[in-house]
Backbone as a ProteinNet text record, in pm:
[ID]
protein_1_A
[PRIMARY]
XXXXXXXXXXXXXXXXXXXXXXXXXXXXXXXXXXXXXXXXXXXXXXXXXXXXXXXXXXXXXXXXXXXXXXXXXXXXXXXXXXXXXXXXXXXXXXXXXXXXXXXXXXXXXXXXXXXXXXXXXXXXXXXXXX
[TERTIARY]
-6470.2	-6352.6	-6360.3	-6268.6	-6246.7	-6219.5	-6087.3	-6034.4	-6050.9	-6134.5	-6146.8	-6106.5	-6009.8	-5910.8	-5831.3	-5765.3	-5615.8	-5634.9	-5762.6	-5787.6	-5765	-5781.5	-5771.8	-5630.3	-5547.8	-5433.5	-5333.3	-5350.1	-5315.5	-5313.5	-5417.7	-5405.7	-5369.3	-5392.9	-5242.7	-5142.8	-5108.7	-4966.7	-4944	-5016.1	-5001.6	-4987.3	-5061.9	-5102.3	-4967.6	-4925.3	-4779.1	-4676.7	-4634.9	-4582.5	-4552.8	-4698.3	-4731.3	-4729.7	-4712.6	-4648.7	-4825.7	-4923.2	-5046.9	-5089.8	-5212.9	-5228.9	-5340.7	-5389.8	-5558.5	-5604.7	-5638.1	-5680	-5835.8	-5872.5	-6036.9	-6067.8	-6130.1	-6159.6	-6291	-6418.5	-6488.2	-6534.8	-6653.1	-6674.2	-6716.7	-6671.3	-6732.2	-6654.7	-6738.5	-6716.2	-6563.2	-6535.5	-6377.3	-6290.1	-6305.9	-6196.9	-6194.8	-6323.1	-6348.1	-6230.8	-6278.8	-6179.2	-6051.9	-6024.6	-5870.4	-5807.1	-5914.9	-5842.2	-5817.7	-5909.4	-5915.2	-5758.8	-5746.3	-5604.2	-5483.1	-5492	-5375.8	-5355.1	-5493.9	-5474.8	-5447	-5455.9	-5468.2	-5266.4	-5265.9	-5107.3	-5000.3	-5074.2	-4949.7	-4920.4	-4994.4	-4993.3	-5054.8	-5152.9	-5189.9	-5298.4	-5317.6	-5358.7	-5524.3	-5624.6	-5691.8	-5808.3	-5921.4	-6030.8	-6170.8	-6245.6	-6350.1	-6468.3	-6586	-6699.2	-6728	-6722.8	-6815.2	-6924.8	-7012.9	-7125.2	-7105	-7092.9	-7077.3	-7226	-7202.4	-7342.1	-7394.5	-7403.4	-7437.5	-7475.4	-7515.2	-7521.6	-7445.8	-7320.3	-7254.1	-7121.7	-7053.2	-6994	-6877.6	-6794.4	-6620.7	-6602.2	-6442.6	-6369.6	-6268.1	-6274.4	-6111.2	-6018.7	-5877.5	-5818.5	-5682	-5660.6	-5552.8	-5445.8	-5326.6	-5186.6	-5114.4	-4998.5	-4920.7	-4746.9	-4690.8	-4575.2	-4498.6	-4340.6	-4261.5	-4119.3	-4119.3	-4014.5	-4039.1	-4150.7	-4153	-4180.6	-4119.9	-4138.3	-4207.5	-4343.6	-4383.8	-4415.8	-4525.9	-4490.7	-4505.1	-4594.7	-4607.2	-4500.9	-4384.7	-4291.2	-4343.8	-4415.2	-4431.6	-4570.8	-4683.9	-4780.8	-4834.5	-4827.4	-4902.8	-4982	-5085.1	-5149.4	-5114.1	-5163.3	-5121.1	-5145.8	-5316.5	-5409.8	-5502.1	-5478.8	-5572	-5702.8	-5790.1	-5923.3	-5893.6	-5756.3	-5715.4	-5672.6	-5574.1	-5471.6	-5491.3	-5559.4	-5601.9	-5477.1	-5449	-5288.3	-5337.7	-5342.5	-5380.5	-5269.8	-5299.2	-5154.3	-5212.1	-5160.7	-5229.4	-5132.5	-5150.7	-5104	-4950.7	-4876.6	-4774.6	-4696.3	-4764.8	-4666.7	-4724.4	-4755.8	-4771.6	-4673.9	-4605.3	-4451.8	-4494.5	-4343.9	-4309.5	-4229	-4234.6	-4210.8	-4116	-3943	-3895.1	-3872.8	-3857.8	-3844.7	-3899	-4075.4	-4155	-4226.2	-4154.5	-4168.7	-4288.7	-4267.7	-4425	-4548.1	-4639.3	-4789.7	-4864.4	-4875.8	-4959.8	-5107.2	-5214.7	-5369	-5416.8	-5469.3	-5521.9	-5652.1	-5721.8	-5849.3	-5885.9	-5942.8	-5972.8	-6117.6	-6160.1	-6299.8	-6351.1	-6234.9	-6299.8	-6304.4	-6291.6	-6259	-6132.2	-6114.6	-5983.6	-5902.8	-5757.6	-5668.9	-5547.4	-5442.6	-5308.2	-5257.5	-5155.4	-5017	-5043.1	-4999.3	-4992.5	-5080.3	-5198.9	-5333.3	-5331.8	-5346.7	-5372.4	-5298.5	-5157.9	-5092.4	-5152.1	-5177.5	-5206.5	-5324.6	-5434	-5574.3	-5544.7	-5428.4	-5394.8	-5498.7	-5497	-5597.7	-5521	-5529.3	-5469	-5585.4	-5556.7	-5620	-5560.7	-5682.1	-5623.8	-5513.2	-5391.5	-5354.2	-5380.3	-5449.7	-5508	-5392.4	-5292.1	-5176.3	-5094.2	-4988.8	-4841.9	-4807.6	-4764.8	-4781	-4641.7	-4568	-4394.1	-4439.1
-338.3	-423.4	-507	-502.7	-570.1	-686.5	-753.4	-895.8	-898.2	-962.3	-1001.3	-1108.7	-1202.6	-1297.9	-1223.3	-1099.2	-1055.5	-977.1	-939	-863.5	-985.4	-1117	-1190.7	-1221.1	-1270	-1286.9	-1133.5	-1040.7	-942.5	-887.6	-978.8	-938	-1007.4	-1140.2	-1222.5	-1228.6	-1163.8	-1141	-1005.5	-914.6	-811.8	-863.9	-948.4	-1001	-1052.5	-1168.4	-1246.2	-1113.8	-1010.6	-923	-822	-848.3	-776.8	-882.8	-1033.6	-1135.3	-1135	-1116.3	-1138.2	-1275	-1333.8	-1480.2	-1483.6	-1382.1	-1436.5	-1317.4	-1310.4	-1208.9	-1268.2	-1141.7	-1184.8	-1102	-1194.8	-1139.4	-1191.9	-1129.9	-1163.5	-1295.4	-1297.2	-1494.7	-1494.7	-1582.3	-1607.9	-1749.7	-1796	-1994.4	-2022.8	-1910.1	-1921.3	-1927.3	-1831.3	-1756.2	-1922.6	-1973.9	-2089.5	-2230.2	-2190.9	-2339.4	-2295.6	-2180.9	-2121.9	-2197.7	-2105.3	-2161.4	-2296.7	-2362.2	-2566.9	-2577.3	-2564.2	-2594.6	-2547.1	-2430	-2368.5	-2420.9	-2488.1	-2565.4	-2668.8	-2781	-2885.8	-2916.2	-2815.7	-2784.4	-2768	-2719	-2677.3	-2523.3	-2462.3	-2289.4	-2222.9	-2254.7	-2189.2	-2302.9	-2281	-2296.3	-2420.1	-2254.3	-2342.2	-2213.4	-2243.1	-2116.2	-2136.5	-2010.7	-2062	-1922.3	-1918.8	-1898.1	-1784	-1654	-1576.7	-1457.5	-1457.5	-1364.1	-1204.9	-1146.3	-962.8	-936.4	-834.3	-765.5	-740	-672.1	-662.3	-753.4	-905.3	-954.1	-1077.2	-984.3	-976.9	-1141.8	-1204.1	-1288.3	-1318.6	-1299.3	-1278	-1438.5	-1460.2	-1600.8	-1534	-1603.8	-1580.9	-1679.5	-1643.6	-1748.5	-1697	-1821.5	-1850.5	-1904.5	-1758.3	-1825.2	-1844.1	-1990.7	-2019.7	-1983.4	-2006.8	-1967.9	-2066.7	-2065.9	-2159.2	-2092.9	-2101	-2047.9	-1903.4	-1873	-1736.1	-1644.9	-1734.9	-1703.6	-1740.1	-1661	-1704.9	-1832.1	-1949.9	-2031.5	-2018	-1849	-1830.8	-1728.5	-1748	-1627	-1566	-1654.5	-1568.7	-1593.1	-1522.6	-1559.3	-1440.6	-1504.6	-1369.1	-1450.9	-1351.3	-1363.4	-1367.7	-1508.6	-1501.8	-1475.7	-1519.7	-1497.1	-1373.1	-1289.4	-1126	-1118.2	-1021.2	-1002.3	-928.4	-845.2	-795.7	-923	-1002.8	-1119.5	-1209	-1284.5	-1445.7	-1514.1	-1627.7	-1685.1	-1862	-1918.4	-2070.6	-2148	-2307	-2341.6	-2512.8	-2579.3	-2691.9	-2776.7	-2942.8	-2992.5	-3014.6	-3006.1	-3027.2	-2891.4	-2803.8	-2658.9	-2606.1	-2681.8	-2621.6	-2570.4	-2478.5	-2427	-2516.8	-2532.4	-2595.9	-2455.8	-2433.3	-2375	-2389.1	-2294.9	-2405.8	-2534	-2591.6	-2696.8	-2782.3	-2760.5	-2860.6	-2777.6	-2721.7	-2676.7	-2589.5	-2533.9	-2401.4	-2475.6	-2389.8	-2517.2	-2375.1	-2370.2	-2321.7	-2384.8	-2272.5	-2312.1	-2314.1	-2391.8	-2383.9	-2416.6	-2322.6	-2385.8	-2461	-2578.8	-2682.3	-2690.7	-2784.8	-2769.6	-2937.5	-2959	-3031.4	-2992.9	-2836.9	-2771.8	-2743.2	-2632	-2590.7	-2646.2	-2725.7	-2791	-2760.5	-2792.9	-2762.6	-2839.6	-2760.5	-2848.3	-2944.5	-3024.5	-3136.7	-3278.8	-3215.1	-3281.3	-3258.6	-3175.1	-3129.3	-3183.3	-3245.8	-3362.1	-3457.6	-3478	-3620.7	-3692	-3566	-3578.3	-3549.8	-3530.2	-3517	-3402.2	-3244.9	-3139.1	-3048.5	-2935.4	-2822.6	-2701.4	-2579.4	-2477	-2293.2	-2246.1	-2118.4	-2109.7	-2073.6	-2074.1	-1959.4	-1940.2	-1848.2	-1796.8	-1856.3	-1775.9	-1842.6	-1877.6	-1927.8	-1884.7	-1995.9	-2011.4	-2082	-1990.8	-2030.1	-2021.1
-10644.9	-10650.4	-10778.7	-10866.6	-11001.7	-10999.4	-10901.6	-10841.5	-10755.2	-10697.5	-10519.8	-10489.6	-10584.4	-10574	-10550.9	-10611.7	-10601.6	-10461	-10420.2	-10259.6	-10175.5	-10166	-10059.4	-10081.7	-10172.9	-10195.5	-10134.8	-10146.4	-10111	-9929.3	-9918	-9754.4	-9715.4	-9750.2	-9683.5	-9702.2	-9798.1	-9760.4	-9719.3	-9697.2	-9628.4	-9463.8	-9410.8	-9293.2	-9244.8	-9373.9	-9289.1	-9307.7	-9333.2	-9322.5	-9187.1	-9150.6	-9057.6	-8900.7	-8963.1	-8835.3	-8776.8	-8838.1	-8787.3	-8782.3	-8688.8	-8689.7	-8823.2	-8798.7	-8834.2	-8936.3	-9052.6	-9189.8	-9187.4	-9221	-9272.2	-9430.9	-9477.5	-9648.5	-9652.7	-9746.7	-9740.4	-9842	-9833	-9867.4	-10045.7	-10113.3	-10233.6	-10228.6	-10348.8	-10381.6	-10412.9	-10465.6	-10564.6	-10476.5	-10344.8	-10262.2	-10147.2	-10104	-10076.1	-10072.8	-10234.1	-10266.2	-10243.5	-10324.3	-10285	-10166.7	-10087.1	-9918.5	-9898	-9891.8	-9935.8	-9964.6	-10076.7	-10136.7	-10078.6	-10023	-9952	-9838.5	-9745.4	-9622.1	-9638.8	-9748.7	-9811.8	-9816.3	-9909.3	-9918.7	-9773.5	-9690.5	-9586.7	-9536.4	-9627.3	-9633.8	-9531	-9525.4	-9393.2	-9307.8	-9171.9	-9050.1	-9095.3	-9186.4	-9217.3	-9201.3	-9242.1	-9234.9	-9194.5	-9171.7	-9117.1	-9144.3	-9170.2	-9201.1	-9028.9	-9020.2	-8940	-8991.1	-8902.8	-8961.6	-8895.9	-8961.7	-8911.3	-8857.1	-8754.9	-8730.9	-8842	-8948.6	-9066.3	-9144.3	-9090	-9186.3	-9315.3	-9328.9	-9376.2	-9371.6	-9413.7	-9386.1	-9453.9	-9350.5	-9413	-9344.2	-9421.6	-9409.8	-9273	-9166.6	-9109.8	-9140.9	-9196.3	-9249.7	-9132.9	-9117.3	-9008.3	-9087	-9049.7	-9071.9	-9045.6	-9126.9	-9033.7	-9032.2	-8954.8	-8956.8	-8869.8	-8927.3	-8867.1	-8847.5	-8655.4	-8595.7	-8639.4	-8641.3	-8650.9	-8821.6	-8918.5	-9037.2	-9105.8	-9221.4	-9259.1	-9396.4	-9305.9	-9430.1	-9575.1	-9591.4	-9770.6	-9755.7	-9816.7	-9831.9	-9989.6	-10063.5	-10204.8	-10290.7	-10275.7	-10311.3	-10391.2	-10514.6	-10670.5	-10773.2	-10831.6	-10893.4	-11026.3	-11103.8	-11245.7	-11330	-11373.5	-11430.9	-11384.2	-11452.9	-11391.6	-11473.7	-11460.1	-11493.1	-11676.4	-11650.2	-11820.9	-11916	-11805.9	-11914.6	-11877.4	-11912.8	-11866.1	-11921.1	-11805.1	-11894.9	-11886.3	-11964.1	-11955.9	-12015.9	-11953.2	-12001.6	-12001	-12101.9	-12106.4	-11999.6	-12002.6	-11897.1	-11899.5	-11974.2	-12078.1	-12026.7	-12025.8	-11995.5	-11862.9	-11747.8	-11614.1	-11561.6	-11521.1	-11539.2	-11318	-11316.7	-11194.7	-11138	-10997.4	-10946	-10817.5	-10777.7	-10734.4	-10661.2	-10801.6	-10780.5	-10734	-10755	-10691.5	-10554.6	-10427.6	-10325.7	-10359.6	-10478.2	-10437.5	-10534.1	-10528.6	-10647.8	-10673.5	-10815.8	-10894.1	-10858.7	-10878	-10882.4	-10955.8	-11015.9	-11140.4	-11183.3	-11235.6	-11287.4	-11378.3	-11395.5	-11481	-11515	-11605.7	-11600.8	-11517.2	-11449.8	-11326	-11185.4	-11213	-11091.6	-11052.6	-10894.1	-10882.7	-10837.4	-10862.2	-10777.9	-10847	-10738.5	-10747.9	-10908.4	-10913.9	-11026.4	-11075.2	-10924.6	-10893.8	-10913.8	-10898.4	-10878.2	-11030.2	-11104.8	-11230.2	-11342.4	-11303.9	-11404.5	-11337.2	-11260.9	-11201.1	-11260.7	-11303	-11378.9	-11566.1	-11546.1	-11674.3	-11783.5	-11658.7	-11751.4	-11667	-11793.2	-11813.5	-11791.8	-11740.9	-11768.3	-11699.5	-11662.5	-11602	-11507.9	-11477.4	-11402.5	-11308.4	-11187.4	-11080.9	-11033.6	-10989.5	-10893.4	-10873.2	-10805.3	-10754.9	-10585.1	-10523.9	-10378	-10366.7	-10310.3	-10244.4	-10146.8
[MASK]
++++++++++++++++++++++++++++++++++++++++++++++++++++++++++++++++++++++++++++++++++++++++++++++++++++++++++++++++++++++++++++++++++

């Protein structure tokens, strides 16, 4: 697997498609914080740490939905492993209208848009969350 950001991003929204509660992807630090922020935000339910017979240890991330529809109707990847796209604090593109939040990596770590003018630093942008 080349992006195993764009594999966890990918099954959830394969998942709310499919009207499922609960996706499992497996664990790294990045995919971690990801989640943080998306629960932080309102996006989903919230996640949690299980161990496979194997060993092995995937995230179950719980999602949510309202009246039935899901609350990420639009979640893509911005920054890929070919085209890195960075953007200082000045050009964080807003998304409509405020309602959705870019992730972004900084070198104070990963946080939303939002948080990211607020600290007044610019960097990778990871993905976009309607």
């Amino acid at each position: 697997m080349n992006d195993p950001i764009s594999d966890m991003l990918t099954r959830i929204k394969n998942a709310h498609q499919r009207n499922k509660a609960v996706v499992r992807s497996p664990v790294s630090k990045i995919k971690k914080q990801i989640l943080t922020i998306l629960e932080k935000e309102g996006f989903i339910r919230g996640h949690s740490e299980s161990t496979l017979d194997d060993g092995k240890i995937e995230f179950n991330i719980e999602l949510k939905y309202d009246r039935g529809s899901p609350a990420i109707t639009e979640i893509r990847r911005v920054s890929k492993p070919g085209r890195r796209v960075y953007s200082s604090v000045r050009g964080l593109p807003y998304f409509y209208d405020g309602l959705g939040i870019s992730i972004v990596s900084t070198p104070q770590g990963l946080m939303s848009d939002s948080e990211a003018r607020e600290k007044n630093v610019g960097g990778e942008i990871l993905c976009k969350v309607f």
